[in-house]
C-alpha positions in Angstrom: -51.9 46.2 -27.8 -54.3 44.3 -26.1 -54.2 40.3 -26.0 -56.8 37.3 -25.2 -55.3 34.2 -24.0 -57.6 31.1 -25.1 -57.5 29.6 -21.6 -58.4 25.8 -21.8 -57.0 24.8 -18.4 -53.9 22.7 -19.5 -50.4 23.9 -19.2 -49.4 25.1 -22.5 -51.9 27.9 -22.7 -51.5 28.9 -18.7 -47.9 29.1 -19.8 -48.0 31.1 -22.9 -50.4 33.8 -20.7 -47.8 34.0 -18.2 -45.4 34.6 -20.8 -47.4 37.7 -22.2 -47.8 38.9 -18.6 -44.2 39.1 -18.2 -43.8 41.0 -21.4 -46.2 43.5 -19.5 -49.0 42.8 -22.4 -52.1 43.8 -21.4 -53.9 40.3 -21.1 -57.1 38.7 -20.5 -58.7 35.3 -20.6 -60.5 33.7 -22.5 -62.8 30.1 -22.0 -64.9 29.0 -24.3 -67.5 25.9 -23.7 -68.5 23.3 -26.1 -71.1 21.5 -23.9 -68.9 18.4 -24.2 -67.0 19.3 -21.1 -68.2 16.5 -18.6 -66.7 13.0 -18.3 -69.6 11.7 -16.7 -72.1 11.8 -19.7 -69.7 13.3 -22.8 -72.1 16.4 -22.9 -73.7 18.4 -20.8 -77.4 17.6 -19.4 -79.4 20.5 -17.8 -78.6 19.7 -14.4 -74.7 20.1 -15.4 -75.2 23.7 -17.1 -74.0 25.2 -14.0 -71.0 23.5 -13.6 -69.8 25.0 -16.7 -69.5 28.4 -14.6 -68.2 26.7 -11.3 -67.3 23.6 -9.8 -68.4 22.4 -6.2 -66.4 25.4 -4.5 -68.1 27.5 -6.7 -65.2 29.1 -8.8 -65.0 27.8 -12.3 -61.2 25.7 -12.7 -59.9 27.9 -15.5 -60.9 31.3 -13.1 -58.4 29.7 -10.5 -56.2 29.3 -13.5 -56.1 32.6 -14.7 -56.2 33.7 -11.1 -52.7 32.4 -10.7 -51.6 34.9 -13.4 -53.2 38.0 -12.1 -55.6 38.3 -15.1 -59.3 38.1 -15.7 -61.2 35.8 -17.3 -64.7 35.7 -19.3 -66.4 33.0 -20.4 -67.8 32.2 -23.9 -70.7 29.7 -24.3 -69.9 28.1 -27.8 -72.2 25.3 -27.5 -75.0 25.9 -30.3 -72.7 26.8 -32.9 -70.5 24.2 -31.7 -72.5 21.7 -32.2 -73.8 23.0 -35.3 -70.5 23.8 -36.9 -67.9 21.0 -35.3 -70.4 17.8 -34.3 -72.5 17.9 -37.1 -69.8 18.1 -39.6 -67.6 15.2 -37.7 -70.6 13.4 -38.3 -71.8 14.3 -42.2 -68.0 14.0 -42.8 -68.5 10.1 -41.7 -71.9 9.8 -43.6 -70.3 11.0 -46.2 -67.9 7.8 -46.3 -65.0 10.5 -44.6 -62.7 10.7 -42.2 -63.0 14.4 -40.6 -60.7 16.1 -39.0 -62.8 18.3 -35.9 -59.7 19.8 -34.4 -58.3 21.6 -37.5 -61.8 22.7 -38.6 -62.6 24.0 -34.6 -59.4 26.2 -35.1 -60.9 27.9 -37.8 -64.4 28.4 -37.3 -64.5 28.3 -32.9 -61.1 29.3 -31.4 -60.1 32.2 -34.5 -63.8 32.5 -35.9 -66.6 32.9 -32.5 -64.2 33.3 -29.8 -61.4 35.5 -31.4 -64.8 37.4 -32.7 -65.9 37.8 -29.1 -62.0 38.5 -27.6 -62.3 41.3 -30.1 -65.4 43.0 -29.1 -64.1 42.7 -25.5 -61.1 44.8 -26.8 -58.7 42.8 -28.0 -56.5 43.0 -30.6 -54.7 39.8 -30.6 -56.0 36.2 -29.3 -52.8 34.0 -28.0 -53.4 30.3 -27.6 -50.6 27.6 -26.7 -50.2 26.1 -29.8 -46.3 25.1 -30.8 -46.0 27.4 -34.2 -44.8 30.6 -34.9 -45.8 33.6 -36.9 -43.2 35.5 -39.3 -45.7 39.1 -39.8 -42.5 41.0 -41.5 -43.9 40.7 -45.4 -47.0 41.9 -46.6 -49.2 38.6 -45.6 -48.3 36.5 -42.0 -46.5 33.9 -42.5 -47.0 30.6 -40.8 -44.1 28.6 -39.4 -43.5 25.3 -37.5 -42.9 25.2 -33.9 -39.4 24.8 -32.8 -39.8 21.7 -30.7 -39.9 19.6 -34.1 -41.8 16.7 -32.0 -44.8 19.2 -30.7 -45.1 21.2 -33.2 -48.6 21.9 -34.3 -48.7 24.1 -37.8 -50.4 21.6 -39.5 -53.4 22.1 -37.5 -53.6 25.6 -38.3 -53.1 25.3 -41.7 -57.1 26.4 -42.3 -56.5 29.3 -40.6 -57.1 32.5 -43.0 -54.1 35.0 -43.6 -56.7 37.1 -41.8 -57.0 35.3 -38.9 -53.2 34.7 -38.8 -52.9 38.5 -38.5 -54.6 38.6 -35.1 -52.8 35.0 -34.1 -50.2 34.9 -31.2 -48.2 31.8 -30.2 -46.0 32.7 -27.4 -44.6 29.0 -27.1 -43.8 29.0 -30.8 -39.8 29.5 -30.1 -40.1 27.1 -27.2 -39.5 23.4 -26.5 -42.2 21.0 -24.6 -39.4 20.6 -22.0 -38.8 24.2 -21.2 -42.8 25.2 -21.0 -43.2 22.2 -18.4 -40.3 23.7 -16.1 -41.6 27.2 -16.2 -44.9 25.8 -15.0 -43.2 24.3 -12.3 -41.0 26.7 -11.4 -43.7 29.3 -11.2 -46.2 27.2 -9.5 -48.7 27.1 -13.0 -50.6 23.8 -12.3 -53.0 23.2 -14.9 -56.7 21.9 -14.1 -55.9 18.8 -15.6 -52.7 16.9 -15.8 -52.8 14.6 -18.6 -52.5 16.2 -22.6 -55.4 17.2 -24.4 -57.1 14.1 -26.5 -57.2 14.1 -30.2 -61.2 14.6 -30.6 -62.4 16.8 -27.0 -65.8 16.3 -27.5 -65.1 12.5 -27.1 -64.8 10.5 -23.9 -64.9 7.1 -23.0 -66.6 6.1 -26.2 -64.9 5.2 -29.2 -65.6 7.5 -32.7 -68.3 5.2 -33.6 -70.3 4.5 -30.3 -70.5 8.6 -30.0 -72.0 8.9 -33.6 -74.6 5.9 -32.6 -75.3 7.3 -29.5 -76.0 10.4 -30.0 -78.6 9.6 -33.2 -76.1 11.0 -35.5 -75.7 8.4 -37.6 -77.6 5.4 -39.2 -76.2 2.1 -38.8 -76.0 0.1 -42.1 -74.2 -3.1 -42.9 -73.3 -3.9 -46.3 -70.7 -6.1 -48.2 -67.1 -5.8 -48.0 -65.6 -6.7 -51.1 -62.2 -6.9 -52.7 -60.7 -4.4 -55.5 -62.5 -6.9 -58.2 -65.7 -6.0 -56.8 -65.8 -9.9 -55.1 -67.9 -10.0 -51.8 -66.0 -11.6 -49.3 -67.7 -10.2 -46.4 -70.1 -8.2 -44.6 -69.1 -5.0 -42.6 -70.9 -3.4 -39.5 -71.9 0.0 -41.0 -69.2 2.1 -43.0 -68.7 4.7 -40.4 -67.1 1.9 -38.5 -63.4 1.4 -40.7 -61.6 4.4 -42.4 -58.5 4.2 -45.4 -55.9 2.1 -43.9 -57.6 0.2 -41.1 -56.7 -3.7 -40.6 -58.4 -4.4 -37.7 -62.3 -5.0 -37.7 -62.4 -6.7 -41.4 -62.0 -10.3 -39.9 -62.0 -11.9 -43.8 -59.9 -15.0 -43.8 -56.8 -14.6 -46.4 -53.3 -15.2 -47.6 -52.7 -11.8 -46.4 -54.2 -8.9 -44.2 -56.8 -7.1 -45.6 -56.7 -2.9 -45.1 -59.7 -0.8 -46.2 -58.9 0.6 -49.7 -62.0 2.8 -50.2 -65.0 3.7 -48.8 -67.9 3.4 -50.7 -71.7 4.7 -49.3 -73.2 5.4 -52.5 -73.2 1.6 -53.0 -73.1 1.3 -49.3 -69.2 -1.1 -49.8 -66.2 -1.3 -47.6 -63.4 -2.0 -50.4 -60.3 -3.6 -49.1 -57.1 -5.0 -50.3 -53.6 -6.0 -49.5 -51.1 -3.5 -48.3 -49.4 -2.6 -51.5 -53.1 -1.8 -52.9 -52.9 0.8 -50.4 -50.3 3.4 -52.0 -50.9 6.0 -54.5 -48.6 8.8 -55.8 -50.7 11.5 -56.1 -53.9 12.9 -54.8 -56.2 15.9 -55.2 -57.5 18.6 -52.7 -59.9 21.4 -52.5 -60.7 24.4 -50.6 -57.1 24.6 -50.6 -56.2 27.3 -48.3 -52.8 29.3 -49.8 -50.8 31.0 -47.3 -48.4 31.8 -49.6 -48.7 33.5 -53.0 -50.7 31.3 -55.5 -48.1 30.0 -57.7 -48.8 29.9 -61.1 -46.6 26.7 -61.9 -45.9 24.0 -59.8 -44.0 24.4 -56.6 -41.5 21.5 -54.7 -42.9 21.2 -51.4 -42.7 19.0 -48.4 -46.4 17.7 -48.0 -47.8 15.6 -44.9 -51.1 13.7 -45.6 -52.2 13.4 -41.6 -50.8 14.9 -38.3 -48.3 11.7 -37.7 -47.4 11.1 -41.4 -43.9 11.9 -42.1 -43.3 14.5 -44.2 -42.7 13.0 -48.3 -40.8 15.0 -50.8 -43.9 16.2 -53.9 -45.0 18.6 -56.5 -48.0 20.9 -55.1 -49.5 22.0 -58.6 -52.4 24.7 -58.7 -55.7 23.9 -60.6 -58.1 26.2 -61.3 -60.5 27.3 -58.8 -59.7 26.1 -55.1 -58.6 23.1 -56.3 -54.2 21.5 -56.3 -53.0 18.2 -57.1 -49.9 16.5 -55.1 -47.7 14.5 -56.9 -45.5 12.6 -54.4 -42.3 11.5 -55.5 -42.8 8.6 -53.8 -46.2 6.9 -52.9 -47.9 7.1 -50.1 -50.3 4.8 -48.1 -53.8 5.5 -47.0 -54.4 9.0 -48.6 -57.8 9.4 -46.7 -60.4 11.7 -48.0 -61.5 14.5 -45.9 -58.2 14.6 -43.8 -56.4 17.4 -44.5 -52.8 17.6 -46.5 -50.4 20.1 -45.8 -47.8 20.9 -47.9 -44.6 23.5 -46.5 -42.3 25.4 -48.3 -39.3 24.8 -45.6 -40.3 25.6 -42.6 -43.3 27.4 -43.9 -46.6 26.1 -44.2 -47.4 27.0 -48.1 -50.9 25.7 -47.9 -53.6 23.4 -46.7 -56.6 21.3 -48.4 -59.2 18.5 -48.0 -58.4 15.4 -49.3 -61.1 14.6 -51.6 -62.0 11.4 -53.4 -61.2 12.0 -56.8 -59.4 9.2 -59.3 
């Protein structure tokens, strides 16, 4: 058995490589570039293309990294279908009147789609990364599981993931806790290239989601009307792209009470907002649902989380036909955004994962 370790130069995956090492796994690394990698300009001009494969010593961070483990590395240049694939989506998913979600779409179709592709042509039959969820393979499909460190753990990004692409998934830090990964790094002298935690969107720096999209010609800024649920204009937003299910701040219309966006509306080009209670529902709908269980045939009690910080909320996960399943909550929710993800588990098991769509 032959494993990749998707080296990104922070301390979780350096740690889960050195982890397979000591298991005396044959392991490689693996680095894969986006083009988004400098924080000087949030992408990479021509005159920065080089420092993707070194820096000013010329040895490329991660190769030190991987250095420190006695393995090799290669280097994967993901940066056309990257932009293609993760960009242009985050960007038609906000056209769209949608709030993506570019980190659990990129672990399907970049880290276990082009770059477990390539780790496999190299000669691998597994590709590791140090993501805090584990793998049960002892039925006839993988099973995935949360982490055990509760407060990290990452399932629910990985909830796209294909049973096939979970069958040639490794988490070696799946059975550990935050805590105990930092003091093996320190005790072994596994400094990552960067200190500070990974940031929710990579390809993202020192611009909010909005001055990216404008800046980089992705999207068209339009203005419209802001109005209430009774279809009453009380004000005039800054383009739609700008405010997503939930938001307060950014509305600035005068009222008894805070306004939160309630809907997003670009056929009509409308921000809809009202007060807070306007804001739950007890139910919504997703598609592409992604089963990693059994399809059931009947509804099935599940816990189901709406975003990566929601708390988990008791609710019915019932099939429909096609790739389509309602959740009924048993208690309602605020801001259910369309195009995040929902993720419903079956203990600690993730049962299965869909879009959010807009859908009354």
């Amino acid at each position: 058995m032959i494993v990749a370790v998707a080296l990104s130069g922070g301390i979780d995956s350096l740690v889960a490589a050195w982890i397979l090492k000591k298991r005396n796994i044959p392991v490689f690394g693996i680095h894969f570039i986006t083009g988004y990698e400098s924080a000087k300009h949030g992408y990479k001009s021509k005159e920065d293309e080089e420092d993707d494969k070194r820096n000013d010593k010329g040895i490329h961070p991660v190769k030190r990294l991987a250095d420190r483990t006695g393995i090799p590395l290669h280097i994967v240049d993901c940066r056309r279908v990257f932009e293609k694939r993760i960009v242009d989506y985050f960007a038609e998913t906000y056209r769209s009147g949608k709030t993506p979600n570019p980190c659990m779409w990129c672990n399907r179709v970049i880290k276990f789609g082009k770059v477990l592709e390539h780790a496999q042509k190299l000669g691998a039959d597994f590709l590791a990364t140090g993501h805090y969820a584990r793998i049960d393979n002892t039925g006839k499909l993988p099973l995935l599981k949360k982490g055990a460190d509760k407060r990290k753990d990452q399932s629910y990004f990985l909830a796209m993931l294909a049973p096939a692409q979970l069958s040639r998934a490794c988490f070696p830090l799946g059975g550990l806790r935050k805590n105990l990964v930092r003091e093996i790094a320190d005790k072994n002298g596994l400094k990552p290239a960067s200190c500070s935690e990974s940031q929710d969107i990579c390809f993202i720096q020192r611009q909010n989601y909005a001055e990216f999209l404008e800046n980089r010609g992705k999207i068209n800024i339009a203005p419209g009307p802001i109005v209430d649920p009774d279809g009453h204009i009380i004000g005039r937003h800054r383009g739609l792209h700008r405010y997503t299910v939930g938001q307060r701040r950014g509305i600035n219309c005068p009222a008894r009470a805070p306004y939160y966006v309630v809907r997003i509306d670009p056929e009509n080009n409308q921000l809809v907002v009202g007060f807070k209670n306007s804001l739950y529902k007890d139910y919504c709908y997703i598609k592409q649902v992604n089963w990693l269980i059994p399809k059931p045939d009947n509804p099935v009690r599940v816990k189901a989380k709406i975003r990566y910080r929601h708390r988990e909320a008791d609710a019915l996960l019932e099939p429909e036909p096609g790739d389509r399943a309602l959740i009924r909550f048993k208690q309602p929710q605020a801001a259910i955004t369309p195009g995040q993800a929902a993720v419903c588990y079956a203990g600690d098991t993730v049962a299965a994962g869909g879009w959010i769509e807009n859908r009354a």
